[in-house]
C-alpha positions in Angstrom: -61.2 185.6 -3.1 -64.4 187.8 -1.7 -66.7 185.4 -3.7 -64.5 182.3 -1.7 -65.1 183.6 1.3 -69.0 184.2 1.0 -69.7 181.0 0.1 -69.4 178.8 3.5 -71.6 181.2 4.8 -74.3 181.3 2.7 -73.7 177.1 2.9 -73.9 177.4 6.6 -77.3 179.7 6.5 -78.9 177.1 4.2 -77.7 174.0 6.3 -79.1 175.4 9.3 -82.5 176.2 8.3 -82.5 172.8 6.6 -82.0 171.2 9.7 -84.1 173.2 11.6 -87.2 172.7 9.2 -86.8 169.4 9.4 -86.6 169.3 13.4 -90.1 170.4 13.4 -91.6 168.6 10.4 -90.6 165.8 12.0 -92.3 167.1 15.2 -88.9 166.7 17.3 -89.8 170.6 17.9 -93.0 170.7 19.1 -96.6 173.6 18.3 -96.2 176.4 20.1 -92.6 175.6 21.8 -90.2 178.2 22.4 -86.9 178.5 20.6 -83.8 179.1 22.3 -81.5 180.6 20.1 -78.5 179.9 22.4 -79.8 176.1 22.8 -80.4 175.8 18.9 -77.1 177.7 18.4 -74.7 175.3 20.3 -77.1 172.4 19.2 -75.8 172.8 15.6 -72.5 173.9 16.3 -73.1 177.7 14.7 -73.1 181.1 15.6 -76.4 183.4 16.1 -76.3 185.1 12.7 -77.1 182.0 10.8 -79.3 180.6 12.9 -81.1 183.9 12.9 -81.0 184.1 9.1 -82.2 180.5 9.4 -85.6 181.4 11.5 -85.8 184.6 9.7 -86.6 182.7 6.6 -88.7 179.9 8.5 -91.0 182.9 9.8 -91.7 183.2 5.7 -93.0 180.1 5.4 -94.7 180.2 8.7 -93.4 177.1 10.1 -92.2 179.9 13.2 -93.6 182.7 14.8 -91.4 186.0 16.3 -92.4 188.2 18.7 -90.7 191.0 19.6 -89.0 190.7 23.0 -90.2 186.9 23.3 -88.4 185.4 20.3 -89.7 182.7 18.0 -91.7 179.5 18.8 -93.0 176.5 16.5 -96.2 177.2 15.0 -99.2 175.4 16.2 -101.4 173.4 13.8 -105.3 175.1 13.5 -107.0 172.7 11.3 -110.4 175.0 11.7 -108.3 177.9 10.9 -106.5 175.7 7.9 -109.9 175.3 6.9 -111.8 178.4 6.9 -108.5 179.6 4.6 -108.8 177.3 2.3 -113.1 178.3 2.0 -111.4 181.2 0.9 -108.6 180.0 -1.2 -111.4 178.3 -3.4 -113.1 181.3 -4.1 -110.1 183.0 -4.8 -108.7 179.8 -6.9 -112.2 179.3 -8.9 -112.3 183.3 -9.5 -108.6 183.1 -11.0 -109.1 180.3 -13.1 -112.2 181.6 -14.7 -110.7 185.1 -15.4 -107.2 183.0 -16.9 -109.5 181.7 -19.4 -110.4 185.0 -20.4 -107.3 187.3 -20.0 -104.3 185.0 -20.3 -101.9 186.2 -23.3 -99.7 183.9 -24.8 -96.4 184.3 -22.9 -99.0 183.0 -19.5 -100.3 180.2 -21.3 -96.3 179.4 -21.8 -95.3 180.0 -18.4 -98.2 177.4 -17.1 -96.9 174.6 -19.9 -93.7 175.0 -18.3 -94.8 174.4 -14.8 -96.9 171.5 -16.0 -93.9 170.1 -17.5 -91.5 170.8 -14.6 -94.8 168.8 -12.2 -94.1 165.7 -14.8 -90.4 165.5 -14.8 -90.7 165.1 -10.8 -93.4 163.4 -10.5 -91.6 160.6 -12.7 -88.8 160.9 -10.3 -87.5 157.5 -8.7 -86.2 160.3 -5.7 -88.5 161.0 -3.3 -86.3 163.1 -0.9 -87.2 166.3 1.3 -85.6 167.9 -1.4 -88.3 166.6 -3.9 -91.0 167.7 -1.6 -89.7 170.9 -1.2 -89.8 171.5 -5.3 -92.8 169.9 -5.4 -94.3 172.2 -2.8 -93.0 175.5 -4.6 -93.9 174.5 -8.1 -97.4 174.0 -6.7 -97.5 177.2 -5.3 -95.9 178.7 -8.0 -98.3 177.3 -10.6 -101.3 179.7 -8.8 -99.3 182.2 -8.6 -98.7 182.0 -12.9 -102.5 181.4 -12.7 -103.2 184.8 -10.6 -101.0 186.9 -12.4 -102.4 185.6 -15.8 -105.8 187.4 -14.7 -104.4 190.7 -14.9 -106.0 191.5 -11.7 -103.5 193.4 -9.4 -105.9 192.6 -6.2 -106.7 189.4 -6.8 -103.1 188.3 -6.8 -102.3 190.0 -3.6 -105.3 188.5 -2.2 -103.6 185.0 -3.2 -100.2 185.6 -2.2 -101.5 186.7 1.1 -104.1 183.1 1.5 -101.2 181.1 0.4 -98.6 182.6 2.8 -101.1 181.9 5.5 -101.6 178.4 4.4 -97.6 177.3 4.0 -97.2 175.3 7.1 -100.5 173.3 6.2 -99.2 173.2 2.6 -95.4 171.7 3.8 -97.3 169.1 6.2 -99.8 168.1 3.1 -97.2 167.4 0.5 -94.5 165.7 3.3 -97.2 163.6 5.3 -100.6 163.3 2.9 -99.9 163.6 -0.8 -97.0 160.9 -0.7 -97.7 160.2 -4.5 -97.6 163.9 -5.3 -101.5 163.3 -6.7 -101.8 167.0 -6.6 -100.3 167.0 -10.2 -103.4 165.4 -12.0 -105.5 168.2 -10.5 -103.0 170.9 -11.4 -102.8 169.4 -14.7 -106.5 169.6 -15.1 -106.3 172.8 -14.3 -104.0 174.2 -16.2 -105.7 172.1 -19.7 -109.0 173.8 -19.2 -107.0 177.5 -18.5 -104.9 176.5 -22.1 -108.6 175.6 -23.8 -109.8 178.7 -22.6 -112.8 176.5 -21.2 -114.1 179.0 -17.9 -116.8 175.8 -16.6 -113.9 173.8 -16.6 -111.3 175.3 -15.3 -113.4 176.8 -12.4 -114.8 172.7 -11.9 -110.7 171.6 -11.4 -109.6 174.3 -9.1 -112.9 173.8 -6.4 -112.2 169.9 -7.0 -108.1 170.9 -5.8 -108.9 172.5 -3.0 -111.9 170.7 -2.0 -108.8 167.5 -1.9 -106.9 169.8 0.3 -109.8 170.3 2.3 -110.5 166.4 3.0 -106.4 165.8 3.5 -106.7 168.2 6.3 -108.6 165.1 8.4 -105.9 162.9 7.6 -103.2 165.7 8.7 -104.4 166.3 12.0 -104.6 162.8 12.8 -101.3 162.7 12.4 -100.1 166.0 13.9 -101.9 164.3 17.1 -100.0 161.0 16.8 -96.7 163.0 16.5 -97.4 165.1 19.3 -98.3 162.0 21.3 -95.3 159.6 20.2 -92.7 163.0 20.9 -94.7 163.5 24.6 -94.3 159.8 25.5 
């Protein structure tokens, strides 16, 4: 009966963060707005612990920002910042794939087979749904981390986490807005064949090439974060 009882809520929790998510992917919520939790509250017809549970988890993925005392607001879109993160990422990226080569044990080699194979089943998908974007976007991420953690390097997979947290809104806007065709599996895949063939000069050539495509999507994004902010102010 307990177990009955739990599960609206945990229904509601999900539903509202959905629909909040997409309120500002879509731009309907706009950079550096403030939230009204009262407003958003009434708005979807729900009570403040949801909602809360809601931007809680939006803060994660750095789609909002809290402040104490102020409450949250929309992140705003720094393409220079995006940028200067992903200079990083590379190194970080390039370093992890190299050291793969050379530390991965079996059961990592496994794990990224897995993820690749997961990458084809959607990418062959006739769906293309929030949802699909969504999985998309966290079997991308989830891929690096695989790769970090195959290096055996404690630091260097802090380090990642850390770049790629910092990166999520850019990452979300990229795969929804950009990457349409999901053409981030080819590189992933290339990738992941040089980690399993142990090939270092490879495998270090496929991740600069990924992020170096995330790099030149960034253009593309804020052209359209612009036009979105300019159809939702007129």
């Amino acid at each position: 009966m307990s177990a009955t009882n739990k599960e609206p809520k945990v229904s509601l929790r999900e539903a509202t963060y959905s629909q909040l998510k997409d309120l500002i992917l879509n731009g309907q919520l706009r950079p550096s707005e403030r939230l009204s939790e009262n407003n958003l509250a009434k708005r979807f017809g729900v009570s403040r612990t949801p909602l809360r549970e809601a931007l809680m988890k939006l803060e994660e993925e750095g789609l909002v920002v809290g402040q104490r005392n102020l409450g949250y607001t929309v992140t705003d879109l720094d393409i220079t910042g995006f940028c200067n993160l992903l200079v990083v990422r590379e190194a970080l990226d390039v370093c992890a794939a190299k050291l793969a080569c050379e530390k991965a044990t079996d059961e990592d080699l496994a794990r990224l087979r897995d993820v690749i194979e997961q990458m084809a089943v959607l990418k062959v998908s006739d769906n293309r749904t929030p949802s699909d974007a969504a999985q998309n976007l966290q079997l991308g991420l989830y891929i690096h981390r695989v790769i970090a953690e195959a290096t055996k390097n404690d630091a260097l997979v802090r380090a990642t986490d850390q770049i790629y947290q910092q990166l999520r809104l850019a990452l979300w806007l990229e795969v929804l807005w950009v990457d349409l065709e999901h053409t981030d599996f080819d590189e992933h895949k290339a990738i992941a064949d040089a980690i399993l063939a142990r090939d270092p000069e490879e495998a270090a050539k496929a991740a600069s090439a990924h992020v170096q495509s995330s790099l030149k999507n960034m253009s593309k994004l804020e052209r359209i974060w612009h036009h979105r902010r300019a159809v939702g102010s007129g």
